[in-house]
N, C-alpha and C positions, 0 to 999 in steps of 0.2 A: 386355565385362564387364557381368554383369547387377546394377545398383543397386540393384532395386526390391524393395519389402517385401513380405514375405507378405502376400496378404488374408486373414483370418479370420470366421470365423462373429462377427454380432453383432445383438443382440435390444437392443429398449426394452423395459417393462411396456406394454402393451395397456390400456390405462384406459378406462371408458366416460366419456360427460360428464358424465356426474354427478361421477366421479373427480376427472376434470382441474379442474372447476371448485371444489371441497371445496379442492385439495391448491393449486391456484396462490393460493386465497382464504387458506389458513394459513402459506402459507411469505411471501403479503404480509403477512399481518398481523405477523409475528415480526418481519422485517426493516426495519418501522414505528417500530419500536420501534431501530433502531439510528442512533446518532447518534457526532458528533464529540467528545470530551472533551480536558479539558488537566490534567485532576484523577487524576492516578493516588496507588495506594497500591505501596509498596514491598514486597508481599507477595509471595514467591515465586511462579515459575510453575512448574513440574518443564520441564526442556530435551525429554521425550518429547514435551511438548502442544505447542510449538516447532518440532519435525523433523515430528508429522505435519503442522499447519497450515501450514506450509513445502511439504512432499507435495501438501496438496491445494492450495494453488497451481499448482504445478507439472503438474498437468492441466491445465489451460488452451491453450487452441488456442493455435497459433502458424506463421509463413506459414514453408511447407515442413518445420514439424516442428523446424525448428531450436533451440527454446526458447531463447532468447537474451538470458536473464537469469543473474546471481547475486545469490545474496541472502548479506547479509552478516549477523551476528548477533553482537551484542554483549552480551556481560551484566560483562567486563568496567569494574572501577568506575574504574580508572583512561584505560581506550579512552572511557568514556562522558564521563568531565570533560576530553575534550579535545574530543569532537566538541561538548559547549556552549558551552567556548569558543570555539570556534573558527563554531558556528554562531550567539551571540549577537554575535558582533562584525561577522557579513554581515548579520544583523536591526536591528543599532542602526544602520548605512549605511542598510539602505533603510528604517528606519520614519523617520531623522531627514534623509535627504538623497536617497533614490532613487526614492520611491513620490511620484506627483503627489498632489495634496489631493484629489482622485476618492474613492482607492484608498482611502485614509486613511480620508476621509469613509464608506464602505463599512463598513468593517472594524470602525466603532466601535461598533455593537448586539455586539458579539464582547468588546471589550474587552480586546483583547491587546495586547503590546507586545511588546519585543524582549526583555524576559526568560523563558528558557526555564527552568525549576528543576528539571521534570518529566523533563529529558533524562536528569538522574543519577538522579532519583525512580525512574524505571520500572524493573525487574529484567530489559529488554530492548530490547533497538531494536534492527529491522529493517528493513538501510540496500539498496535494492533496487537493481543497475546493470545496464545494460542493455548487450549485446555488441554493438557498431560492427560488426563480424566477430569471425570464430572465429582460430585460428590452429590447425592441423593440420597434424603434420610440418613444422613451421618456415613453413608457407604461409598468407599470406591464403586466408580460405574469404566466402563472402558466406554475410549473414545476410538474411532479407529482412518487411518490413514490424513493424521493428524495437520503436519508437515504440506501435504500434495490441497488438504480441503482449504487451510489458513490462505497457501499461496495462490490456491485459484477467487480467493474471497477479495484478497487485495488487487488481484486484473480486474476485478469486477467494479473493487472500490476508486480505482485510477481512472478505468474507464466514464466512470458516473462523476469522475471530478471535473475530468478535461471535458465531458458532455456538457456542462453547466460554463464552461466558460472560464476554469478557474486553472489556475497552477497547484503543480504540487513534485514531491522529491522524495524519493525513497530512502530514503537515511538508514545508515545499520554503524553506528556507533559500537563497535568491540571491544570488550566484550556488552551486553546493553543488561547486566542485572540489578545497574543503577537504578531502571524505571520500575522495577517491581516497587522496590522501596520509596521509591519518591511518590509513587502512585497508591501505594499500599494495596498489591492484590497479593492474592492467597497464593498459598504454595503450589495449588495445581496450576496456574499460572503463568508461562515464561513467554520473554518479549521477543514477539517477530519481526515488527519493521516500524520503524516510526515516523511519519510522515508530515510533514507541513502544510499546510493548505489556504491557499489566499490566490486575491487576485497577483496578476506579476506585475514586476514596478515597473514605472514609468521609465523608458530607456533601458530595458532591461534585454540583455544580449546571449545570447548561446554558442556555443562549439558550433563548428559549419560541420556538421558528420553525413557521413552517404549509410545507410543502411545495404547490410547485405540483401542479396540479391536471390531472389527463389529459389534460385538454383545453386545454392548455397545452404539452403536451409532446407529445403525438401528436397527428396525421393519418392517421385511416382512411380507406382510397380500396376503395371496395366495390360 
């Protein structure tokens, strides 16, 4: 029995350097500009802007093609006041008894705390789980490099959120096996990141942060 997919013809643009270097200079400079927020406005999104940036997540590599994500999408108001409470009461454990004074210590130029108001604020949160395996025809299938495909799906999903104009916050409520249950997915299942999504509110302000510097983050070997 033959598995294997068809190859297909496939082209990139052919750019000169002058191209490449113009286009990689303005997709950094846009992407500069995107930051973490906790200030959403309750203003509708349309569900189309939703399923596409949902879509272009969903191109993102993934080891053997498996995509081995669901995304979950809430705009339900009454799903959303259960995943705050349910995720302020795993936030008040670790900001009052689980995070050592490090963490704490860290987190205080941010100024957050275990109240989350923005979970029911946003008109969306997308709650991201990643598949342990598949199940096909009643059978275990292997998924593989699980972990590495999930988190390159959600750079993909960030990136198509702040393209459209919108905010959004990476949330990891600890431990998060609140949302299986609230959400009711199956046991292959477990929650990766769960996300808010909406426009930012009105007067809505940020940490002044400097981002490290190239040379900080890479090593050229030439």
């Amino acid at each position: 029995m033959n598995n294997q997919h068809p190859f297909i013809p496939y082209n990139l643009p052919n750019f000169s350097a002058e191209e490449l270097l113009k286009k990689s200079k303005e997709y950094l400079e846009f992407f500069e500009g995107r930051r973490t927020v906790r200030e959403f406005s309750d203003k509708d999104v349309p569900k189309k802007v939703i399923e596409n940036i949902i879509k272009t997540a969903s191109t993102s590599p993934s080891g053997a093609h498996k995509q081995p994500w669901t995304f979950c999408v809430v705009s339900s108001k009454e799903i959303k006041k259960k995943i705050r409470e349910a995720a302020e009461k795993e936030e008040y454990e670790s900001y009052n008894n689980r995070m050592p004074d490090t963490w704490l210590k860290d987190l205080e130029p941010f100024q957050t705390d275990w109240h989350k108001p923005f979970l029911e604020t946003v008109p969306w949160i997308i709650v991201v789980f990643k598949k342990a395996y598949d199940i096909t025809d009643g059978k275990k299938t292997n998924n593989y490099y699980v972990n590495e495909s999930v988190g390159l799906a959600c750079g993909f999903l960030l990136n198509a959120i702040y393209h459209c104009g919108l905010a959004a916050l990476t949330h990891t409520p600890s431990p998060m096996n609140f949302l299986t249950k609230v959400l009711n997915r199956p046991e292959n299942e477990r929650p990766f990141l769960l996300i808010p999504v909406g426009y930012l509110a009105e007067g809505a302000k940020v940490p002044e942060l400097k981002r490290k510097s190239l040379e900080e983050v890479s090593v050229f070997y030439e």
